[in-house]
ZAMARGU-4260 file (C-alpha; in steps of 0.2 Angstrom, whole numbers, plus 5000, padded with zeros to 4 digits):
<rodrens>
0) 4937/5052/5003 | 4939/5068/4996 | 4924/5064/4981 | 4925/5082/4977 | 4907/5076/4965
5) 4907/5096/4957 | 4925/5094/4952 | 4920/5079/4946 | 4904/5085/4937 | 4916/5101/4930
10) 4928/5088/4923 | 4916/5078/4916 | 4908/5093/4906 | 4925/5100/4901 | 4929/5082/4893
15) 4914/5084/4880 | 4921/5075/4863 | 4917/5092/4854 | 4928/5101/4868 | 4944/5087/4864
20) 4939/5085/4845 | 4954/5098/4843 | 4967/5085/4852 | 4960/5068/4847 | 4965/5075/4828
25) 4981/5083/4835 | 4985/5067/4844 | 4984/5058/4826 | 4995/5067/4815 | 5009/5069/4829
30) 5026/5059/4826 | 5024/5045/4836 | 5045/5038/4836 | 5047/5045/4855 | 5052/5029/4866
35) 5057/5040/4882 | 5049/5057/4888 | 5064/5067/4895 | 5054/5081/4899 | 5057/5093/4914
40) 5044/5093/4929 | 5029/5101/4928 | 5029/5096/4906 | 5016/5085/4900 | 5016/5069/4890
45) 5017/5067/4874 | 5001/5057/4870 | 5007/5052/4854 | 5021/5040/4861 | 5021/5024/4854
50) 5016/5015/4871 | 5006/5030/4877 | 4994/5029/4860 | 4993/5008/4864 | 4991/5010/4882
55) 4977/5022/4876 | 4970/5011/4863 | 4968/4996/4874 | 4961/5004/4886 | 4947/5012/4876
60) 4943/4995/4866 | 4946/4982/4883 | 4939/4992/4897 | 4925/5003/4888 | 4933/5021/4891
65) 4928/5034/4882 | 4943/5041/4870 | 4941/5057/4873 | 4937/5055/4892 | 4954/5045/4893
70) 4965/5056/4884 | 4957/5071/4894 | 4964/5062/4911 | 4979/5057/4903 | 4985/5074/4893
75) 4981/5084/4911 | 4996/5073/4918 | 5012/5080/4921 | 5032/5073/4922 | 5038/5072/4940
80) 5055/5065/4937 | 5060/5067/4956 | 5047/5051/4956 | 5057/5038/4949 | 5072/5042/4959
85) 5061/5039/4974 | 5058/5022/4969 | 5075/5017/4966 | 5078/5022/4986 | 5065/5015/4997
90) 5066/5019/5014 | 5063/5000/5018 | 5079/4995/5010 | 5091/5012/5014 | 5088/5011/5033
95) 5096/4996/5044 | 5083/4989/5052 | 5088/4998/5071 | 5086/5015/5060 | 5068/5009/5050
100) 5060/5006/5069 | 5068/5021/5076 | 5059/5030/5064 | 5041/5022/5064 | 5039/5015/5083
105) 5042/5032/5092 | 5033/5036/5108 | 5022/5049/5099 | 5017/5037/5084 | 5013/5025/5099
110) 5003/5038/5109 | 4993/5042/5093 | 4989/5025/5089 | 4983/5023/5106 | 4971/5037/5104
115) 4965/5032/5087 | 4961/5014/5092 | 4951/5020/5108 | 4942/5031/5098 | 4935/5019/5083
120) 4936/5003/5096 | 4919/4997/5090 | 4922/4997/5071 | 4939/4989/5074 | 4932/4976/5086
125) 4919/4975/5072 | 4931/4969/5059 | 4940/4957/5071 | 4924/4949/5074 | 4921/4948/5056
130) 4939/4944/5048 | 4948/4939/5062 | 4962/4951/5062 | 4968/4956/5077 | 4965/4976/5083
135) 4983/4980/5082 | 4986/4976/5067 | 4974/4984/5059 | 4981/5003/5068 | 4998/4997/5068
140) 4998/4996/5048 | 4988/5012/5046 | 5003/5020/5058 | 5016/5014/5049 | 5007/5018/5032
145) 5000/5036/5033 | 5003/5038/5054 | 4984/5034/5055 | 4974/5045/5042 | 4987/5059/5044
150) 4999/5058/5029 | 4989/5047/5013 | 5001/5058/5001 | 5001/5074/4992 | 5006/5067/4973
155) 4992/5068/4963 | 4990/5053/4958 | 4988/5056/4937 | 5007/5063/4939 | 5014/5050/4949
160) 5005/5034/4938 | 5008/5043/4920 | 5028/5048/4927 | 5029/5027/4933 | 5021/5020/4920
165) 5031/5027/4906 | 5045/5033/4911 | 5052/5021/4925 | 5057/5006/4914 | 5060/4994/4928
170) 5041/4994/4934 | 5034/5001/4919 | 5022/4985/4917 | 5016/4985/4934 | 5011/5004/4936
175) 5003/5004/4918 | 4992/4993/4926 | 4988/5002/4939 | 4987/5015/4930 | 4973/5007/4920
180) 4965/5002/4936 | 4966/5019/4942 | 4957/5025/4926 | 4941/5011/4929 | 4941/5015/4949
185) 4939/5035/4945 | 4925/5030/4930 | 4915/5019/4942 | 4916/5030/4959 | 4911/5046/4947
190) 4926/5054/4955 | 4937/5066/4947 | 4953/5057/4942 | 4962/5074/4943 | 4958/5080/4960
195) 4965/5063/4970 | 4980/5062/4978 | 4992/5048/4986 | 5010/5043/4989 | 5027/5043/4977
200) 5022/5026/4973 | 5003/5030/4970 | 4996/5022/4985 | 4978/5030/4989 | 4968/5034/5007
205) 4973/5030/5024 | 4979/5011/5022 | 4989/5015/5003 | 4981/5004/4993 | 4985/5004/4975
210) 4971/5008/4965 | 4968/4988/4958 | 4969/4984/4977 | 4957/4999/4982 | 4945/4993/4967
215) 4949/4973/4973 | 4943/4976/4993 | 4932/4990/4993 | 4926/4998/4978 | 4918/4983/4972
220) 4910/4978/4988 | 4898/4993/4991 | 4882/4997/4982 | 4884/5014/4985 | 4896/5016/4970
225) 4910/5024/4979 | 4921/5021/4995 | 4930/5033/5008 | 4946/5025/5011 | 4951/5042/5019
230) 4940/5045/5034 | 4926/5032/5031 | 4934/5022/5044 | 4926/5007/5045 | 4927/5003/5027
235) 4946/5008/5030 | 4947/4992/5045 | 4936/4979/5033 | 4947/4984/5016 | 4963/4980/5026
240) 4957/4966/5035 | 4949/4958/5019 | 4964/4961/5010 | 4973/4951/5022 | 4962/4939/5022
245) 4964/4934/5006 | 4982/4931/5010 | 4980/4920/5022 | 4978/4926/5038 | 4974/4913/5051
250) 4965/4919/5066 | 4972/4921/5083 | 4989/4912/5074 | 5006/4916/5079 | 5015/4931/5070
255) 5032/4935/5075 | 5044/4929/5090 | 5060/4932/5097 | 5072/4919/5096 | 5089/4914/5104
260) 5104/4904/5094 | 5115/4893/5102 | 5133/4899/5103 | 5142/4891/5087 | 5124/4889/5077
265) 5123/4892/5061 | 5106/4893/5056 | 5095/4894/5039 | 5091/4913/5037 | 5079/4918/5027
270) 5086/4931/5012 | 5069/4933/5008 | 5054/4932/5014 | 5047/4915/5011 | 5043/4902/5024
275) 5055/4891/5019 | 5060/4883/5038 | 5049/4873/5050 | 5051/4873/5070 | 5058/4857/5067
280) 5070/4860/5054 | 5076/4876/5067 | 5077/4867/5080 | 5089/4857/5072 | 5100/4871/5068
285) 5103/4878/5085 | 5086/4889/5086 | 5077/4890/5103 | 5057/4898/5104 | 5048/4899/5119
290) 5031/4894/5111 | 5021/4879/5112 | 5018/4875/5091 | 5019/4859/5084 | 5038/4855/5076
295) 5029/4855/5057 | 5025/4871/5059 | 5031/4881/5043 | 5042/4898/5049 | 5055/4910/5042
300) 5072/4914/5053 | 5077/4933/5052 | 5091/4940/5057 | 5091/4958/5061 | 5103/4972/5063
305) 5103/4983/5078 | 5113/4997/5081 | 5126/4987/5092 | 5124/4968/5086 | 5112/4957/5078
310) 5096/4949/5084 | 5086/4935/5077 | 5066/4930/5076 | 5057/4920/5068 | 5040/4925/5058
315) 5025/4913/5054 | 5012/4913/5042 | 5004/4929/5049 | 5018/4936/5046 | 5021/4932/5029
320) 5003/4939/5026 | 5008/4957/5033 | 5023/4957/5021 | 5011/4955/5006 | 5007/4973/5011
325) 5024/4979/5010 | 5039/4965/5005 | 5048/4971/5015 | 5056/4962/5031 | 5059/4979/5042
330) 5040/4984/5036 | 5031/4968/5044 | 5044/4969/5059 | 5040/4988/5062 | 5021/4983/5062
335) 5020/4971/5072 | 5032/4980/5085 | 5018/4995/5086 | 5005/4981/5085 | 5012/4975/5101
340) 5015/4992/5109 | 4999/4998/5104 | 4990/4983/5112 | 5001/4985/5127 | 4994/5004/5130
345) 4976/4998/5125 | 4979/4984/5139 | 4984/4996/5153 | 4968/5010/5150 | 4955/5007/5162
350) 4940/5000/5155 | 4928/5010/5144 | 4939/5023/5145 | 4939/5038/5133 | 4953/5041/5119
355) 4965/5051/5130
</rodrens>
């Protein structure tokens, strides 16, 4: 993780109370009837926002923050309106689903992933052991996320929670918390809150994990007071394998599968992504699995578009799972199509083999 612990130390000198005295009484004679900030990129905030001075208030008074430490942070921020459009037009959602895996399982995403996974087979066998999360989906998700380590995000991460949080109504809520996560992660690692960087969306490191996340499954669980989720790679295999975990994951289960509908069926599909079926239920309706589960298994049916027809699987509880990471169906298909690539290339090098 890019600590950056002088930057930190510099910040940390430059947020003296006697340095922000001049802005805390600014702050508190300023007009606060504001309810949107329509300023232009690259303009700060006005701190004396209705919801901007609250969000400040609780914080200070709920989590212990130091006013002036917390308005420092906050008045560094500034506008990125290109943000919010970005969220209204998620690449899960524009693409069909032919386009979304033409775009993430490539030949050189699967060579890379091939590479990465020789090269840190111990930590990841490590996890598995530990977790019992299979290899490929570990590197498949950290391909798909940042194409393993090589893209976390270039947003500062201020600029993208402050621009989310108060001025995209729609998630406003949700990235305020985050926001206030992302305030207590940066107090408690002794990082600088102005030197990280993530995605539009304000995911963090290698596997994008939002900062409640990142506090959740790997800030919390070290005694060292801070985590590399940027290069520390085996913390990076045993956050995302906790996380999923947490959710569920059932060891060695089944994930997703192919499927074939009888001619004239009309089966249950699933709009969304809830395992709302059993093998049973779809069997009843005209839907054929080459699998050997028992019929009470609980299963989703999903019917996806390729570029000349339509296909059908159907996803299990592991499947499920992934799509807490992402909810997004083309998401948890796209890893577990390079999980299964990946595994397929890992398969074929000769044993103890290195990276290529």
């Amino acid at each position: 993780m890019r600590l950056l612990r002088s930057r930190a130390a510099d910040f940390r000198s430059l947020a003296r109370p006697w340095i922000w005295l001049p802005l805390l009484l600014a702050s508190s004679i300023l007009c606060a009837e504001s309810v949107t900030d329509a300023r232009p990129d690259g303009a700060g905030f006005d701190l004396a926002r209705p919801e901007i001075a609250t969000f400040i208030d609780r914080v200070v008074h709920r989590d212990g923050l130091q006013r002036d430490w917390v308005i420092a942070v906050l008045g560094a921020a500034t506008v990125r309106p290109e943000l919010t459009a970005a969220m209204d037009h998620p690449v899960e959602t524009e693409l069909a689903w032919w386009q979304y895996r033409a775009r993430f399982v490539t030949p050189e995403r699967i060579a890379a992933g091939h590479r990465f996974w020789l090269q840190h087979k111990d930590l990841l066998d490590q996890a598995a052991l530990t977790y019992g999360v299979a290899p490929e989906y570990l590197v498949a998700i950290l391909g798909v996320e940042t194409n393993y380590g090589q893209t976390p995000g270039s947003y500062r991460e201020i600029d993208t929670l402050m621009t989310l949080a108060f001025n995209y109504p729609a998630r406003a809520a949700s990235f305020r918390y985050e926001l206030r996560q992302f305030l207590l992660l940066a107090h408690e690692m002794n990082n600088d809150p102005l030197a990280l960087h993530g995605s539009y969306g304000g995911a963090l490191g290698a596997p994008q994990f939002m900062p409640s996340n990142y506090r959740q499954f790997a800030a919390r669980r070290t005694e060292r007071g801070s985590v590399d989720l940027w290069s520390d790679w085996g913390a990076v295999f045993a956050a995302i394998s906790d996380f999923l975990n947490q959710r569920g994951w059932q060891r060695g289960g089944p994930v997703l599968l192919e499927a074939q509908v009888a001619i004239g069926a009309n089966p249950p599909v699933s709009g969304r992504l809830k395992l709302n079926q059993t093998l049973r239920s779809l069997k009843a309706r005209g839907v054929r699995l080459d699998v050997a589960l028992p019929n009470s298994t609980r299963a989703m049916l999903i019917r996806t578009v390729l570029e000349n027809g339509v296909d059908y699987r159907v996803g299990f509880k592991n499947f499920f799972v992934i799509s807490r990471y992402n909810p997004s169906t083309n998401y948890a298909m796209a890893v577990c199509d390079l999980a299964q690539e990946l595994r397929s290339a890992v398969a074929q090098s000769p044993p103890g083999s290195p990276a290529p």
